[in-house]
BALOBA-1460 file (C-alpha; in Angstrom, 3 decimals):
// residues 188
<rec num="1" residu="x" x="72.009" y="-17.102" z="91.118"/>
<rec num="2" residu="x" x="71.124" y="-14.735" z="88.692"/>
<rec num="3" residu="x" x="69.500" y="-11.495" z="89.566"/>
<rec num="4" residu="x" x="65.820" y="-12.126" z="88.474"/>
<rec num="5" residu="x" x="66.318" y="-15.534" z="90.388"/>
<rec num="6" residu="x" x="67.442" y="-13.617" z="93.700"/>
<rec num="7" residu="x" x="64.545" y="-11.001" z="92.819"/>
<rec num="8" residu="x" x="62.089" y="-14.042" z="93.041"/>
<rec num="9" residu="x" x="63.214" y="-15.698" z="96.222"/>
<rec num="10" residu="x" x="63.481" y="-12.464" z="98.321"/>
<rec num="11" residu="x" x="60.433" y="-11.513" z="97.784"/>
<rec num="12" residu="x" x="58.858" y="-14.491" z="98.480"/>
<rec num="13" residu="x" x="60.993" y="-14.610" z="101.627"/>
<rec num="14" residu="x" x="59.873" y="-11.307" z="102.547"/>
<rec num="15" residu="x" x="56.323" y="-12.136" z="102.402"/>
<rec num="16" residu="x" x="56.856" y="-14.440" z="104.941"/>
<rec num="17" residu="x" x="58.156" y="-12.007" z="107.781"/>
<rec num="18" residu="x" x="55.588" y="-11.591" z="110.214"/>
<rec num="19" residu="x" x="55.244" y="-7.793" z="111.292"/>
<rec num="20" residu="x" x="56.796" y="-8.481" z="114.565"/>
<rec num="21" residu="x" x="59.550" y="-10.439" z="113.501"/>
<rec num="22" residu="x" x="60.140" y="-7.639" z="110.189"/>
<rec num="23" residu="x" x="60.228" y="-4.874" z="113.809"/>
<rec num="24" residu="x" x="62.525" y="-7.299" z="115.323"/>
<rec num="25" residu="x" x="64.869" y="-7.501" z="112.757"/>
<rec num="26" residu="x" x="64.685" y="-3.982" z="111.569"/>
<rec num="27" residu="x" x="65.450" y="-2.679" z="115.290"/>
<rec num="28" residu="x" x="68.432" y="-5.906" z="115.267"/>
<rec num="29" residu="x" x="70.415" y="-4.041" z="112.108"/>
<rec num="30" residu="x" x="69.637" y="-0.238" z="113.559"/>
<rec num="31" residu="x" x="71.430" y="-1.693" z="116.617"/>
<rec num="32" residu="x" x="74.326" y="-3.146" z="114.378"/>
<rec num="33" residu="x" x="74.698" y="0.442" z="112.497"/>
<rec num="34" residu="x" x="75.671" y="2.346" z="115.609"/>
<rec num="35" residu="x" x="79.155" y="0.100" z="115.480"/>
<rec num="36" residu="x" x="80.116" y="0.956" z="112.292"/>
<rec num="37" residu="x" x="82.686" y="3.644" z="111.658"/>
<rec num="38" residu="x" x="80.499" y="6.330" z="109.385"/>
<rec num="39" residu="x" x="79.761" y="9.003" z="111.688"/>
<rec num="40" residu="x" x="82.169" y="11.373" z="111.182"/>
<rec num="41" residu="x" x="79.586" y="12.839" z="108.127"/>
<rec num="42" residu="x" x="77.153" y="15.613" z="108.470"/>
<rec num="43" residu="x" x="74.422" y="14.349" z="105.234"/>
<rec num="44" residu="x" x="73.012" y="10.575" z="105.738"/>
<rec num="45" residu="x" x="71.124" y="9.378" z="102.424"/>
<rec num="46" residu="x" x="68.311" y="6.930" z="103.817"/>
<rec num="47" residu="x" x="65.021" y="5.487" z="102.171"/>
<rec num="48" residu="x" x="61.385" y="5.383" z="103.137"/>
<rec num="49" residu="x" x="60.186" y="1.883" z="103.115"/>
<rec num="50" residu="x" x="57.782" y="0.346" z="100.859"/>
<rec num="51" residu="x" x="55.619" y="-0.985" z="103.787"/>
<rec num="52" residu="x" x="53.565" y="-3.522" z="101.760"/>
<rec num="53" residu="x" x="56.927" y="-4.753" z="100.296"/>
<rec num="54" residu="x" x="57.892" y="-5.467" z="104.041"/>
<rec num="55" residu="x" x="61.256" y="-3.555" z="103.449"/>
<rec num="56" residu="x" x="62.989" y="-2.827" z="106.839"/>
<rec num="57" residu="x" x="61.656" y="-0.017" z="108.926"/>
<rec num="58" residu="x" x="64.001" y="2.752" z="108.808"/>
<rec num="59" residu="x" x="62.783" y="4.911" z="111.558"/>
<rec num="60" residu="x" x="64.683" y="3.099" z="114.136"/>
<rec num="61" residu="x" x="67.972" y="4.426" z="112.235"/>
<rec num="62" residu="x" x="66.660" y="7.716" z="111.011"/>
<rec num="63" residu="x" x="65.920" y="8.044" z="114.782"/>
<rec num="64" residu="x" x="69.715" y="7.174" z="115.926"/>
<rec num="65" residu="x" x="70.600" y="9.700" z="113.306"/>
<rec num="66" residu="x" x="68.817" y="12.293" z="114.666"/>
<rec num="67" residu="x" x="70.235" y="12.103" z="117.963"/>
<rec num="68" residu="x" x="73.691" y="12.069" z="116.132"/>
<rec num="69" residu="x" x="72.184" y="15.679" z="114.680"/>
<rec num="70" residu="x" x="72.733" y="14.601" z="111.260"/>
<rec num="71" residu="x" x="71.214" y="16.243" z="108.552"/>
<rec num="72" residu="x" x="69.047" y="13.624" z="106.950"/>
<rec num="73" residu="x" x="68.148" y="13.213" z="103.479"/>
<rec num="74" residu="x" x="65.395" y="11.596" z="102.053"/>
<rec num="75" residu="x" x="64.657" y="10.590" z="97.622"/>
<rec num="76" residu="x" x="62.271" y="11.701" z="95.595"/>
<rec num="77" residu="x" x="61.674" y="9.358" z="92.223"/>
<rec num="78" residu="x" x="61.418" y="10.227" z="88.972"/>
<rec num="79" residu="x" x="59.522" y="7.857" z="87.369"/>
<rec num="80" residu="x" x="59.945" y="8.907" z="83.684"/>
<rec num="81" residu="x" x="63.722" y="9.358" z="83.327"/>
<rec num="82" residu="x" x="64.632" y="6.912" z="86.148"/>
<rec num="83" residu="x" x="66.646" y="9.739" z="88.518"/>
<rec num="84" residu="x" x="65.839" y="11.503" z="91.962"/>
<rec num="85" residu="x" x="65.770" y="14.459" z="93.394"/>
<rec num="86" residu="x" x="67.299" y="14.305" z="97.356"/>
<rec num="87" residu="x" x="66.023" y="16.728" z="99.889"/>
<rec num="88" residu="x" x="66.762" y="17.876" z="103.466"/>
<rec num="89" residu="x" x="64.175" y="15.913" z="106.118"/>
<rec num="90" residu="x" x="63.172" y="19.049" z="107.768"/>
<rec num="91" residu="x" x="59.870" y="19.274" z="110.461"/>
<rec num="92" residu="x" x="57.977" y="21.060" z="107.651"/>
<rec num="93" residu="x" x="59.065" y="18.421" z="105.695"/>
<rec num="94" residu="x" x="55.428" y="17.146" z="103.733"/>
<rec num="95" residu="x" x="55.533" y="13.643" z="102.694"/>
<rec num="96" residu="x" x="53.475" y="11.910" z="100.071"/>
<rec num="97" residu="x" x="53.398" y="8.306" z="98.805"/>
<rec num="98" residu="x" x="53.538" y="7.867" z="95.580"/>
<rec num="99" residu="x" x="51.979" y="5.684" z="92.635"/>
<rec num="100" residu="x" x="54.196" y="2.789" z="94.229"/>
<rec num="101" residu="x" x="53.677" y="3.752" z="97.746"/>
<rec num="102" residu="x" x="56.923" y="4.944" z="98.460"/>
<rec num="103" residu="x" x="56.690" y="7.812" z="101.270"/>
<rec num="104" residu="x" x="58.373" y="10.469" z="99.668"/>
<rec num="105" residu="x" x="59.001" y="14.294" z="100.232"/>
<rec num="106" residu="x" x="56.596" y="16.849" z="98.430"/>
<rec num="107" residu="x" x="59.368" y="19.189" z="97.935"/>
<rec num="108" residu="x" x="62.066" y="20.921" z="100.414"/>
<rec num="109" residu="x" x="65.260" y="22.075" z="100.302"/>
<rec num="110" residu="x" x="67.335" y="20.157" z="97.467"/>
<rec num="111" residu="x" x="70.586" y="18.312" z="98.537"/>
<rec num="112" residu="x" x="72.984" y="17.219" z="95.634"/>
<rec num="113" residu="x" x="74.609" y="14.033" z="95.407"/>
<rec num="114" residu="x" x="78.325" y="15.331" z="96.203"/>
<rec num="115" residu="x" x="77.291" y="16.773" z="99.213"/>
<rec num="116" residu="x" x="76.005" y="13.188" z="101.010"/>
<rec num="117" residu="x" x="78.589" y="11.175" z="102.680"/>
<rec num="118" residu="x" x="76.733" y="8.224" z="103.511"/>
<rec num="119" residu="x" x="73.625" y="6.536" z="101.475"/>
<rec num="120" residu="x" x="71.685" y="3.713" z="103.101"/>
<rec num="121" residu="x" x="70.857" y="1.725" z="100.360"/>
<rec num="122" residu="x" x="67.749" y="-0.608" z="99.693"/>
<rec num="123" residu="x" x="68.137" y="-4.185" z="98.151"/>
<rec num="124" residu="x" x="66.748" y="-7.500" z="98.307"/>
<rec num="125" residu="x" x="69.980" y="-9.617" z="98.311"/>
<rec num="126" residu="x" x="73.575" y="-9.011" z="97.924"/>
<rec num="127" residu="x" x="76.759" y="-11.014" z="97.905"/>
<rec num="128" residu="x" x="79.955" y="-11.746" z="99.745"/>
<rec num="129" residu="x" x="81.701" y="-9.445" z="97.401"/>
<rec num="130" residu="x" x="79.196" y="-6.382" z="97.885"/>
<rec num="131" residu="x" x="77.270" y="-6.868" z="94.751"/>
<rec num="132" residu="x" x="73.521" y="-6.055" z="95.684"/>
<rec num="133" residu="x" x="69.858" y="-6.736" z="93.664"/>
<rec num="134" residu="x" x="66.984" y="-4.273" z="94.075"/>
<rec num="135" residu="x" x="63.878" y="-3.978" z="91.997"/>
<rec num="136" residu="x" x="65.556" y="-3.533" z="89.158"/>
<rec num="137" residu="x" x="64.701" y="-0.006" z="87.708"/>
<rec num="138" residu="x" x="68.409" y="1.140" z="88.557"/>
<rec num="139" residu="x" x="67.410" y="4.277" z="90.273"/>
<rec num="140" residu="x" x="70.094" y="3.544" z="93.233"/>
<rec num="141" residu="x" x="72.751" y="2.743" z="91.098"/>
<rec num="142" residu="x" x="72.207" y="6.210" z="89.011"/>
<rec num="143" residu="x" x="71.946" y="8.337" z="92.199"/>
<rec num="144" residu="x" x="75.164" y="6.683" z="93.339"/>
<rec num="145" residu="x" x="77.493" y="7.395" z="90.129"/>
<rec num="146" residu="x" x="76.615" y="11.225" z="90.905"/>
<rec num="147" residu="x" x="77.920" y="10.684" z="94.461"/>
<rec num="148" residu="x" x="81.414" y="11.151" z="95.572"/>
<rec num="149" residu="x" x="84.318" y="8.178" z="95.207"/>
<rec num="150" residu="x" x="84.357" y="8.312" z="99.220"/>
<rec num="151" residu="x" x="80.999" y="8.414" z="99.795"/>
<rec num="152" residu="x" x="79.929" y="5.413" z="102.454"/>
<rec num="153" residu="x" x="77.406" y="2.910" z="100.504"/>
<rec num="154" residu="x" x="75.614" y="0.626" z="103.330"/>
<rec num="155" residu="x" x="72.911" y="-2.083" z="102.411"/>
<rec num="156" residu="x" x="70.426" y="-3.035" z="104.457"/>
<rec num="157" residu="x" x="69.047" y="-6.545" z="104.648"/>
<rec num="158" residu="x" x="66.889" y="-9.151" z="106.546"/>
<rec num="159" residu="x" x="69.037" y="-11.523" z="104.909"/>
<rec num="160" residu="x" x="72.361" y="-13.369" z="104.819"/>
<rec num="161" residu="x" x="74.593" y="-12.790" z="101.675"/>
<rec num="162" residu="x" x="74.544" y="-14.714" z="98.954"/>
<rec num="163" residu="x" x="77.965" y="-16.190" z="97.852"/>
<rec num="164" residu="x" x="77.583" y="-14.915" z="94.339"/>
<rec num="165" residu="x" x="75.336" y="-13.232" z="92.366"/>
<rec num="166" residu="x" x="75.693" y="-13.201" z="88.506"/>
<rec num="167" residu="x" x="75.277" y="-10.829" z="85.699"/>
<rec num="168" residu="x" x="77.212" y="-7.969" z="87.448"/>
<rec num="169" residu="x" x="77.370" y="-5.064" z="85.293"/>
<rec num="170" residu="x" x="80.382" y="-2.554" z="85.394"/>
<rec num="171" residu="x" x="77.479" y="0.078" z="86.173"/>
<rec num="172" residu="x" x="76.091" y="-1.663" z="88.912"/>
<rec num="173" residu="x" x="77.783" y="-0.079" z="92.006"/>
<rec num="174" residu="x" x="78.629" y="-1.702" z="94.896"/>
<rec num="175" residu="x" x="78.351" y="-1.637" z="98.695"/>
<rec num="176" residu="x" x="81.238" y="-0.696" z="101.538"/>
<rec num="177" residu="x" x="79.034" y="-2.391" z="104.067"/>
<rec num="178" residu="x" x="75.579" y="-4.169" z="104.362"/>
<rec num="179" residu="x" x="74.334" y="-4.740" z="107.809"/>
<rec num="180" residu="x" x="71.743" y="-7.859" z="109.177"/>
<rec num="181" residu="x" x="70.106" y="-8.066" z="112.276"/>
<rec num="182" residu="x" x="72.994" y="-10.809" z="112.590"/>
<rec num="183" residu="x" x="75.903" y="-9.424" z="111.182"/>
<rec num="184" residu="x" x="78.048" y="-6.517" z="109.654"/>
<rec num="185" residu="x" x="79.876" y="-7.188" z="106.022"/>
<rec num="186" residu="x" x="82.793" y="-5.084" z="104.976"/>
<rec num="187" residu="x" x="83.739" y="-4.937" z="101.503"/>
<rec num="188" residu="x" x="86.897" y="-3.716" z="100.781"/>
């Protein structure tokens, strides 16, 4: 399928997870993260979800990372050149939604892209060979060009992989992992 296809159908499948069953799964794939072998870092990259979007819930993993004592970093978007600032999730953090109601920090202590070793990444599908779709607006796939060749790229996703998804372009960058409530994919 092609990407505005797979746009389409996740969202509509999304709109159909129930709030317990969206908790249920979100807890399922924090659960699956603590196997993987990424914790050797010391900056973790992970998004605020949209909740009317039903994207997972990411305070079951920003919990497991604070009792790792990871320092956390949250985005801040740019809507007007497409980029975003990353800061340090601190307890005088201040957090805002914005125009899309994306909880985001107010301002903080900036944290450039080199210095994060692993980026929790949102999508609405991906593939067997790591390819992933999100809104569109390309604001993950800018942030991770700036990051380092080993940095650890893990989707996150209610949903199975697709076997392929078509019109890959050579910027679009793809996973290591993506984790499910079911499963863990490595792409090598």
């Amino acid at each position: 399928m092609d990407k505005k296809e797979l746009r389409i159908k996740y969202k509509g499948l999304r709109r159909q997870v129930t709030d317990a069953a969206a908790e249920e799964k979100s807890l399922g794939i924090a659960n699956k993260i603590l196997s993987l072998p990424i914790w050797k870092g010391t900056y973790y990259h992970i998004f605020l979800p949209i909740e009317k979007h039903r994207e997972i819930d990411t305070s079951f993993i920003l919990s497991i990372l604070q009792g790792k004592d990871k320092e956390i970093v949250i985005p801040k978007s740019n809507f007007e050149d497409g980029s975003m600032i990353h800061y340090l999730l601190t307890d005088n953090t201040v957090m805002k939604k914005n125009v899309y109601d994306i909880p985001e920090p107010v301002d903080g202590l900036e944290v450039p892209p080199a210095k994060i070793d692993v980026v929790f990444v949102p999508l609405l599908a991906f593939d067997a060979k790591g390819h992933r779709v999100g809104y569109g607006k390309g604001f993950y796939d800018r942030f991770l060009s700036l990051c380092r060749k080993d940095t650890i790229k893990v989707g996150l996703s209610f949903f199975e992989a697709e076997e392929y998804i078509t019109e890959v372009l050579e910027s679009d960058i793809r996973l290591d992992y993506c984790v499910t409530p079911e499963n863990i994919y490595a792409f090598s």
